[in-house]
N, C-alpha and C positions, 0 to 999 in steps of 0.2 A: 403469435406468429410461429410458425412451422420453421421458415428460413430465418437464419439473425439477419437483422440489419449490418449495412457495415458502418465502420467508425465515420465521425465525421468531424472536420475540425475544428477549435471553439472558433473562428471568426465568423466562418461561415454560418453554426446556428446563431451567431448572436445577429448576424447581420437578417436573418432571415425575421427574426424577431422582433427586432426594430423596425421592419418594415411595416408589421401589419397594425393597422388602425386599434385606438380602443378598445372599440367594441370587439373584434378579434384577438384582441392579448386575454379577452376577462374568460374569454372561453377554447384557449390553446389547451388547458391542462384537460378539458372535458374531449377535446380533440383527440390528443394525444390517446388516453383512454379508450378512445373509439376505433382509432387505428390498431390497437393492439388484435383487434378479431379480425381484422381483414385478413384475405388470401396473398400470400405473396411467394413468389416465384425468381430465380435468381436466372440470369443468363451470363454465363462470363462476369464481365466484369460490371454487369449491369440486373439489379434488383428492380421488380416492379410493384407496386401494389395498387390491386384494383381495390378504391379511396371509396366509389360507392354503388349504389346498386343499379346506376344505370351505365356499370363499366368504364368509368374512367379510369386511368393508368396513373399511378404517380413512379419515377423511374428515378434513381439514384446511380449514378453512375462512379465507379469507383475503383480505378484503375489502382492495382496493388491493393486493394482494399481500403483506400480508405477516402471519402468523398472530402476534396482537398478546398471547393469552393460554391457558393449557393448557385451560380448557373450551371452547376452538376446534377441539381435538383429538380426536376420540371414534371409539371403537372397538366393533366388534360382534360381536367376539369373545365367549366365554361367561367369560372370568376379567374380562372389563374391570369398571369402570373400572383396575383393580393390572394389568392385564396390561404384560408387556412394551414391547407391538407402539406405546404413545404415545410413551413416552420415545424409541425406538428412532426412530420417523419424525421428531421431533424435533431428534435428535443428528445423524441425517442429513440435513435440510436445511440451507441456508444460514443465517449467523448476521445477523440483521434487525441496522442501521445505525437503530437507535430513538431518536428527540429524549426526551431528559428533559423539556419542557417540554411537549410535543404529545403524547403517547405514538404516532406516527408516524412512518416513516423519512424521514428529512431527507437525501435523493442530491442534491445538488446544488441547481441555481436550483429544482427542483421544489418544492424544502422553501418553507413560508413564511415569508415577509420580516419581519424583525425588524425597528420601526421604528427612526430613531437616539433619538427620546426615549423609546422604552421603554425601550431597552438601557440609556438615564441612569438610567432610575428602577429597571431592577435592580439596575442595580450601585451606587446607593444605597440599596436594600435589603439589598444580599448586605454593605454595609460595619458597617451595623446589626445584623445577625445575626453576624458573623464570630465576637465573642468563643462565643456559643451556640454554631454549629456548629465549634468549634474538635476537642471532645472525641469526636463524631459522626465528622469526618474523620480524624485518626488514627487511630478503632480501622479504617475503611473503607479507611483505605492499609494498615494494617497486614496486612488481610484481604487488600488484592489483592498483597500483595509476598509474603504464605506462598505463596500458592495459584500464583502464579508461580513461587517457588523449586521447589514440589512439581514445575509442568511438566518445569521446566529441571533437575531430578536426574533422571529417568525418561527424560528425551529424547523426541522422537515416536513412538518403537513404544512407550515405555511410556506414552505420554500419550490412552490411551485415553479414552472418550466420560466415566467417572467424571471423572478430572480437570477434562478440557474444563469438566464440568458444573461442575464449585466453582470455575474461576477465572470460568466466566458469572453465576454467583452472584455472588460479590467484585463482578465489573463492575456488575452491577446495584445494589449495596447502594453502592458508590463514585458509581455517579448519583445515588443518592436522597440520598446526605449532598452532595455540591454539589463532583463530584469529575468530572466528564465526563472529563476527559482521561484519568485513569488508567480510569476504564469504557471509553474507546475503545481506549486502549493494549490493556486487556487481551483486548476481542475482536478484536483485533488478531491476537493469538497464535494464539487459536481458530480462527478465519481459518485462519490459514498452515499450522496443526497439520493442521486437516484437508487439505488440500491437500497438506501432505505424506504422508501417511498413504495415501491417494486414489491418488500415486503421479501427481497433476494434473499435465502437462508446462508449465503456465504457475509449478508451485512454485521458488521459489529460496530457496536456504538464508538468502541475507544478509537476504531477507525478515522470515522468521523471527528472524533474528536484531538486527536491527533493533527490531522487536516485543516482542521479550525483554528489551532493553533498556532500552526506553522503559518498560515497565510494570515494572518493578524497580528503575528511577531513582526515576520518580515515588510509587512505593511507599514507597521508600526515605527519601525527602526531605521529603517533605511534614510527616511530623510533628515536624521540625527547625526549619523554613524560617517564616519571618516576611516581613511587608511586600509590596514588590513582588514576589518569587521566587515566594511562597506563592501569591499570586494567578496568577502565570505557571502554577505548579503547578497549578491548580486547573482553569485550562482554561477555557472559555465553551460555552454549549452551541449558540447561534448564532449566526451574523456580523449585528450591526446593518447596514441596507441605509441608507444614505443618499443625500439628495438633490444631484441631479449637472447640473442643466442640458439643458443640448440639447450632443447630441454628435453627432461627424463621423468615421464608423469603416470601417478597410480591412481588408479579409479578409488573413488569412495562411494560416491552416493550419486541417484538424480532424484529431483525433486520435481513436478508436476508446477507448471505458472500457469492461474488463471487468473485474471484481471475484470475488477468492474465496468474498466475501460475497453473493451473489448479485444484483450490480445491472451493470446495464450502459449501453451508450449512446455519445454523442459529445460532446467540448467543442469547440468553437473556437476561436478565437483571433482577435481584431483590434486593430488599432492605431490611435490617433487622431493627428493630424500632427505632436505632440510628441514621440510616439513612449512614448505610456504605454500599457499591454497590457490589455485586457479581454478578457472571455470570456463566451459564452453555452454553457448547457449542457443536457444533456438528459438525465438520468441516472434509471432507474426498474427496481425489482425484472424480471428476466430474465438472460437470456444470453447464447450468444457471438451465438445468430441476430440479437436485438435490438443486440448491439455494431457487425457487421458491415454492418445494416439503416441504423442511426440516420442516417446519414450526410446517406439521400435523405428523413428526415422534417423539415417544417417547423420552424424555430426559432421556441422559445417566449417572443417579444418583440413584442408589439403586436402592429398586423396583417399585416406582413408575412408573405408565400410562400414568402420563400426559404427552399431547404434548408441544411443544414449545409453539405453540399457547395458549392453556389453562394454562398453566404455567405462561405466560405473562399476563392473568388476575386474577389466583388463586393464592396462598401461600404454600407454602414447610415447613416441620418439618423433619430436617437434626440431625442426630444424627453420633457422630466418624464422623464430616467432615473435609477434609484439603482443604487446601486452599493454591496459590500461593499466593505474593506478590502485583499480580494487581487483584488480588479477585477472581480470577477461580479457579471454585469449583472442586475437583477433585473426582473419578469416581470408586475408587479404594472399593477391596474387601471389607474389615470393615466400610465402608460407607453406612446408609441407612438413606432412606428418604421418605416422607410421604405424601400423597396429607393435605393440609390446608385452608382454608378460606383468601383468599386475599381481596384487600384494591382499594377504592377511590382513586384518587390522590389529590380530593379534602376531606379524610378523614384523620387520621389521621393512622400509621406513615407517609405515604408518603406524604403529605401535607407540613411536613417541609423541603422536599427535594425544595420545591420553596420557602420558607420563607428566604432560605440562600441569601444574596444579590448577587446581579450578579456580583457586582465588584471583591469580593471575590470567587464567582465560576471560574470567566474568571484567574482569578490571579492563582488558583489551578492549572486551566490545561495548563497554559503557564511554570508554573514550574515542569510539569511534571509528575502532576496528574492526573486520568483521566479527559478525553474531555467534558463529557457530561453537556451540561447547562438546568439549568431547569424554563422556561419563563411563562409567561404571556404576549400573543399577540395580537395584531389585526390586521390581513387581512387587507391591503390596493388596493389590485391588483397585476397585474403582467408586472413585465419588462421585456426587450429579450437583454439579452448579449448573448457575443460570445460564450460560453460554453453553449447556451439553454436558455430556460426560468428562471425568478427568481422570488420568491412569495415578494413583499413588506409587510412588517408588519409594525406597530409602534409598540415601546418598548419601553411604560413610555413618550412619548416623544420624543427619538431615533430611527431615520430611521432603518429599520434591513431587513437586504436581508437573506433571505431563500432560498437556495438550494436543490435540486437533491441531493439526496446522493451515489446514482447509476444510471446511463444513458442507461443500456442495456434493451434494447425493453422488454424482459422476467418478470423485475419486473417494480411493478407501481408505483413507487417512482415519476416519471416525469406526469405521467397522473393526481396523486393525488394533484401533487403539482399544477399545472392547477385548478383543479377543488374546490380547498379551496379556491380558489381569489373570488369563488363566495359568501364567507361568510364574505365580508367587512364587516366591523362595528361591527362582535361579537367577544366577546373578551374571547380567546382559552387559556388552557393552553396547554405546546408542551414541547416535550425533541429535542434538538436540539445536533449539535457536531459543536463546534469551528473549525472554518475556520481563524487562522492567517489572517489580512489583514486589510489596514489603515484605514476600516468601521467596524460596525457591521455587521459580518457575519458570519454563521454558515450553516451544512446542516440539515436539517429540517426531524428525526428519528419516530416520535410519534406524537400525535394530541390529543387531545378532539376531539370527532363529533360534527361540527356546530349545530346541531337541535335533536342531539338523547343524552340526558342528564345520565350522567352515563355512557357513553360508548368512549373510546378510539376506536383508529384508528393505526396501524402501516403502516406507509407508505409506508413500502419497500414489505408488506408481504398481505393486505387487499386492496380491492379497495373502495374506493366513488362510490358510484351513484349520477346519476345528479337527479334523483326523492328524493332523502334525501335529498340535501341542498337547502339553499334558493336563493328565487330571487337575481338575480345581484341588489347590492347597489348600489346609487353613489360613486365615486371616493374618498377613503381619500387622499387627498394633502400631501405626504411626503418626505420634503425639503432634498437636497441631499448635503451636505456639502463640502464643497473645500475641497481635500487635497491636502496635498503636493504631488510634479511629482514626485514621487520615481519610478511609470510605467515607469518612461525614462530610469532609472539602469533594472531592473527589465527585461523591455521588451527588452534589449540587451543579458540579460542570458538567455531568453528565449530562444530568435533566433539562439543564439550559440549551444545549446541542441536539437536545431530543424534544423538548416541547417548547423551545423559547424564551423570552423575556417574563412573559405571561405565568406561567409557571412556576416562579421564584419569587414571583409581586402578591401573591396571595398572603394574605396575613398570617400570620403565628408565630408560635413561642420558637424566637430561635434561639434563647438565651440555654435552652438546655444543649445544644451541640457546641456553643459554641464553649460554656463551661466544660463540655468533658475535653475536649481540646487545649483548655486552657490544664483542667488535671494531668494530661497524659507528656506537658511542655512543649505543646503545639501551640505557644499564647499568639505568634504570630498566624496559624492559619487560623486560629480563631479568629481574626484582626481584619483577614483575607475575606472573612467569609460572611461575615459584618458588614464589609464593606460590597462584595457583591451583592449581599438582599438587598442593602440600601439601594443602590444601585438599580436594583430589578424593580423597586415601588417606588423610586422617582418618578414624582408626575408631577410639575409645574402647571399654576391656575392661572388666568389672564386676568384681566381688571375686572372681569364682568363672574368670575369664580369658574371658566369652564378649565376643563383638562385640556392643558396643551401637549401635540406629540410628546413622547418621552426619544429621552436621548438617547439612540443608541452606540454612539462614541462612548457617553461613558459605561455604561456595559459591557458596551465589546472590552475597552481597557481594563474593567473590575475583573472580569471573565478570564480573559488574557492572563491578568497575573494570579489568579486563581490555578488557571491548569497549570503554569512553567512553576510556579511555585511546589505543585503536587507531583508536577514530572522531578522535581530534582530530589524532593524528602523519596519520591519512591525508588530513585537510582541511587540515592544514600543508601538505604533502607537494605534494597536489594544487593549492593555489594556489603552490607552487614553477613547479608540472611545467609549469602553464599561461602561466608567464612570458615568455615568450619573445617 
């Protein structure tokens, strides 16, 4: 398809889904595939596609961009409304990012500002309804943790547009009982699924996997869970914006958003002289052209001109601004703001944004802080793991792998990170975003310019030239330290996320993984990982010796505590590695 589809939201594909007979569910995903070569044409706020070749029209209508209900969807084909051709445009577009509260997508500062005395007066209505909606939410967890186990036995080739559909249902019905978090978890997955499926070069597995976890924890827990957990559980469906004063803000960086989900855009980043982190953002149904674009579009904060871009190296004078929770600046009428004189990173406020030690930064965003680390590096060269290339630094001493922080051809996040290997030896400062994992490693957001002094780089949004930087150095030598095999737990949850049940039930010797794990004093995820094969070649026989289904409840569970156990050895691990 030439034109993107626009978003659309989970009830609606799932309802479209449900509708159609057997024999059309067994062949939606051959549909769906089929749609993808058709011609399609956008008018306003209305997409068509001619479905076949005696010019029928299928028409999406999607006011703001995103198709908010299934009779937005119509087709003129001669079997519609039952035809195929709804459900199938449906499963192929993007999965819409829908406010339970609004029924509109909530991307960023776009969404609208929750004030801080509403958000008291729900959450003293939501403390009044808790006992009511107690029985509502369990059976809605219950719903999204099957429907998640079904993904997670089938793997993504068998996670066809059917499944997609029932775990977008569960998410839907987990909104309406007062469950956001596990409805976002689970189009989470849907998300990633298609994108792996798609074959999207921006997919990565830990994604996925990530996604799976979340929406099979929260699945899992919630109908246990009491008090403040329950409420963690539960999630919020928007950040209260509160009232913040008049503030005095320095650009740092912008960063490029582009979403499997179909939104895209820029955030920024700025700092006020304490050195506390806000953001403005710009995030609206599109793609990679609007991610790559946003950059040179006006920020949406009073009357200021400035673009994202000029924003990231000037300063802001915010008067009446609110503010969420995780520092996003809100956009709202009483808000104005001012262009200002921005700052060095090597001047001074933003200067002591690197003076804070790293062990203490890493510590911040393992507890839930934000991510951002702010370093002092040097270029070593470049290594090629499976995921692409990776920039070697030293840090103080510390091997340190830099990342890609997006893989899609459109930005230059991957070409830039190539072309800084040619500045071994000078020693950069960088804003980076923690990457969990039993080394030092992060993706690599910001730069210093090797050779143009005074000038940063955003690497998701500017490009390097190879006539700006210098001659390739020699090699710096940086020693890559043992770790423990926790990739043996690790790369078993993977493969489960990635080919299924199926996958792990095949016979062999696991006794040799799970001893080196027991050498390395991993005896419990050796214990973990025991228990997930067993798990994976459970097959129960009926009276008569045949194989009955296997269980994917327990799976999902062996699976479950398989990765939370691998997330926390590696966020141990990782504030080890960053000690130094």
């Amino acid at each position: 398809m030439s034109v993107e589809l626009p978003a659309v939201a989970p009830a609606a594909t799932a309802e479209l889904v449900a509708a159609l007979s057997p024999r059309l569910r067994k062949r939606l995903d051959a549909g769906i595939a089929k749609l993808a070569d058709r011609p399609v044409v956008r008018d306003g706020d209305t997409v068509r596609i001619t479905v076949d070749d005696e010019g029928s029209v299928l028409e999406l209508h999607a006011p703001e961009g995103v198709v908010t209900d299934a009779t937005a969807i119509r087709c003129g084909c001669l079997l519609a409304p039952d035809c195929l051709h709804r459900a199938a445009a449906a499963s192929a577009a993007p999965v819409a990012d829908v406010s339970e509260t609004t029924g509109k997508p909530a991307p960023g500062s776009s969404a609208p500002e929750a004030p801080a005395g509403a958000a008291a007066a729900a959450a003293a209505a939501a403390v009044a309804t808790e006992e009511s909606a107690a029985a509502p939410q369990h059976v809605a967890a219950q719903a999204v943790f099957a429907a998640a186990a079904a993904v997670l036995d089938a793997g993504t080739d068998g996670s066809g547009a059917v499944l997609q559909a029932e775990l977008l249902r569960a998410a839907h019905a987990a909104r309406l009982a007062g469950l956001p978090r596990a409805g976002t978890a689970a189009v989470s997955v849907v998300t990633a699924l298609r994108a792996a499926r798609a074959a999207d070069p921006a997919f990565r597995l830990p994604d996925l996997v990530a996604a799976l976890s979340e929406t099979l924890y929260v699945g899992h827990r919630v109908p246990f869970a009491t008090g403040p957990d329950l409420t963690g559980l539960r999630g919020t469906v928007r950040q209260p914006y509160a009232p913040d004063g008049s503030l005095r803000l320095y650009g740092l960086f912008s960063e490029p958003v582009l979403t499997a989900s179909g939104y895209a855009g820029a955030v920024t980043w700025t700092a006020d002289a304490d050195g506390r982190l806000y953001t403005v953002s710009d995030v609206a149904p599109g793609g990679a052209g609007r991610a790559a674009g946003a950059a040179d579009r006006a920020v949406r904060i009073g009357d200021t001109a400035l673009t994202h871009r000029e924003l990231s190296r000037a300063g802001l004078a915010v008067s009446g601004a609110t503010v969420s929770p995780t520092g996003r600046l809100g956009a709202g009428a009483g808000v104005r703001a001012v262009r200002a004189s921005g700052a060095d990173w090597r001047a001074e406020p933003l200067d002591r944004l690197w003076a804070v030690p790293v062990a203490e930064q890493v510590g911040r965003a393992l507890g839930g802080g934000h991510d951002l680390l702010f370093l002092e590096v040097t270029p070593a060269g470049v290594v090629r793991e499976a995921a692409g290339d990776c920039l070697l630094a030293d840090w103080g001493g510390v091997p340190l792998r830099l990342t890609a922080a997006h893989d899609h051809p459109a930005l230059p996040h991957r070409d830039n990170l190539r072309l800084l290997s040619a500045a071994r030896g000078s020693r950069l400062r960088v804003i980076a975003r923690l990457v969990p994992a039993p080394h030092a490693r992060a993706q690599l957001l910001a730069a210093e310019h090797p050779t143009i002094a005074g000038t940063r780089v955003d690497l998701g949004l500017d490009r390097l030239q190879h006539a700006d930087l210098p001659a390739p150095a020699p090699p710096t030598a940086v020693p890559t330290p043992e770790e423990a095999p926790l990739h043996l737990l690790r790369r078993r949850v993977e493969q489960a996320a990635s080919g299924g049940r199926r996958v792990l039930a095949f016979p062999g010797n696991r006794a040799v993984d799970t001893r080196r794990l027991h050498g390395h004093g991993l005896a419990t995820a050796g214990d973990i990982l025991d228990e997930l094969l067993a798990a994976a070649a459970d097959r129960s026989r009926d009276v008569f010796g045949r194989l009955l289904p296997a269980d994917p409840g327990r799976f999902a569970r062996a699976w479950l505590t398989a990765a939370r156990y691998a997330d926390e050895v590696d966020r141990a691990l990782c504030a080890a590695a960053w000690d130094g």
